[in-house]
C-alpha positions as CSV (number, residue, x, y, z in Angstrom):
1,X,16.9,-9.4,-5.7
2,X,16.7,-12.8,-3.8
3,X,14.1,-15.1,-4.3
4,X,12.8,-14.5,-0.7
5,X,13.2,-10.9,-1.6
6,X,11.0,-11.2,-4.9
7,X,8.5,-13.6,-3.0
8,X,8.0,-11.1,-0.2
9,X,7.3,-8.1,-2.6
10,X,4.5,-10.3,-4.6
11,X,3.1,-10.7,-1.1
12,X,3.3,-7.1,-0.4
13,X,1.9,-6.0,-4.0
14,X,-0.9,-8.6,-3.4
15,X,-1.5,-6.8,-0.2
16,X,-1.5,-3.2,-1.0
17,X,-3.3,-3.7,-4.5
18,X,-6.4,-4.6,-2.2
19,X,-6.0,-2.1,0.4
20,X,-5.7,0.5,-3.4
21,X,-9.2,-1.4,-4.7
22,X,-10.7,-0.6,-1.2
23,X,-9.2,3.0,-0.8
24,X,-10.7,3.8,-4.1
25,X,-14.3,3.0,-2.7
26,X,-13.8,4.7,0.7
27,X,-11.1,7.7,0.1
28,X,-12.7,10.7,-2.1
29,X,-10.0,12.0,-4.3
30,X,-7.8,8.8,-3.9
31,X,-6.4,8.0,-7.0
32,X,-3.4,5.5,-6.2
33,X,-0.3,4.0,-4.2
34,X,2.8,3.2,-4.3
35,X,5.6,1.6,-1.7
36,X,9.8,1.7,-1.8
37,X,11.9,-0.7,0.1
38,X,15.5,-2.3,1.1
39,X,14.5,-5.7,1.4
40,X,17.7,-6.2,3.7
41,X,16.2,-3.7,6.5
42,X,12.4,-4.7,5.8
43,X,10.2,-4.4,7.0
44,X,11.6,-0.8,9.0
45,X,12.4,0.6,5.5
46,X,8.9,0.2,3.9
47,X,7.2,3.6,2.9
48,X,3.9,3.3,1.4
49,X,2.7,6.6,-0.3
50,X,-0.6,7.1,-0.6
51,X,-1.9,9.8,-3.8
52,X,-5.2,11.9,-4.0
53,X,-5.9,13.9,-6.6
54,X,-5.7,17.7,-4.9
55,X,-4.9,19.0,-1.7
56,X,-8.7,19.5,-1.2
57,X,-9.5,16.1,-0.9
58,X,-6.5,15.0,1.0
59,X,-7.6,17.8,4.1
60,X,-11.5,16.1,3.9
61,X,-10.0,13.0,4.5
62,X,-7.7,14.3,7.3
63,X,-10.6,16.2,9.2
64,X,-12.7,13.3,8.6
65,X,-10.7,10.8,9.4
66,X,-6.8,12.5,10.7
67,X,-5.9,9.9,8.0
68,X,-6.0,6.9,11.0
69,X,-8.8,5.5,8.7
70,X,-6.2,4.5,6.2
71,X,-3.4,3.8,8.4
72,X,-5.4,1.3,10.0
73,X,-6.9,0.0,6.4
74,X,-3.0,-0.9,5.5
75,X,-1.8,-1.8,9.0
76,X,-4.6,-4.7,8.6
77,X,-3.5,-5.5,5.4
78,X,0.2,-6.1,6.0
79,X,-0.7,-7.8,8.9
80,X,-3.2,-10.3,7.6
81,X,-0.1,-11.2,5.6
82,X,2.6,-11.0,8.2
83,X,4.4,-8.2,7.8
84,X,4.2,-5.8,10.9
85,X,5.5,-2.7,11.1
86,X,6.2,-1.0,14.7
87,X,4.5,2.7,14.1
88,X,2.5,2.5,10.7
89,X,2.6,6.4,11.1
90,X,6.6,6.1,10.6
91,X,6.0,4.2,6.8
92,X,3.0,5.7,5.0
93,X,2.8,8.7,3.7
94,X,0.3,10.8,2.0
95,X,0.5,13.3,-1.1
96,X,-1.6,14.6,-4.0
97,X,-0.8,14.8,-7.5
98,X,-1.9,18.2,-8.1
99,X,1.6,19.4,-5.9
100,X,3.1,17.1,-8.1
101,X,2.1,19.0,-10.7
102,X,2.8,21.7,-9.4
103,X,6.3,21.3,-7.3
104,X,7.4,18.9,-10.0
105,X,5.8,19.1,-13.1
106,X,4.2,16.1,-12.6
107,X,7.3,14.0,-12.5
108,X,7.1,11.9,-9.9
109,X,10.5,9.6,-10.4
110,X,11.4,13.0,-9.8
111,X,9.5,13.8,-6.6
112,X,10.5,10.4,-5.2
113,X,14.0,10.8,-5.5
């Protein structure tokens, strides 16, 4: 990894470790995040993945909120520290660990392949 590479992924960890703290206050069920990326085709190969704990509460929070809430929570984030991404829909994702559990047992280098 470059040193611009590893500076820019501090940045990004900095950024989505808040958007995480807040989530955990607004988001019943959330439980945690994650992000992959090619730092030679970034910002367009960022995926974020957002985790809640069942399927349950992931569907309250789309009925509530048809997850724009959130997208808009990270879209902020990344902004406020420069990255932008075209169609925020396009890199975050949303998933629940009880699937995990279930589709994967729980392994989720597995599920991320």
């Amino acid at each position: 990894m470059r040193k611009t590479d590893k500076k820019l992924e501090n940045t990004l960890i900095g950024a989505l470790t808040e958007v995480c703290e807040a989530a955990l206050e607004e988001f019943d069920g959330f439980q945690w995040l994650t992000h992959f990326a090619n730092y030679s085709y970034f910002p367009g190969s960022l995926t974020i993945v957002c985790i809640f704990d069942t399927n349950e509460n992931l569907s309250k929070m789309y009925q509530k909120y048809k997850e724009d809430k959130f997208r808009d929570m990270i879209k902020s984030k990344l902004k406020s520290v420069d990255i932008e991404v075209k169609d925020i829909r396009t890199h975050v994702h949303f998933d629940t660990e009880e699937d995990c559990k279930k589709e994967n047992d729980g392994k989720w280098h597995e599920r991320f392949k």
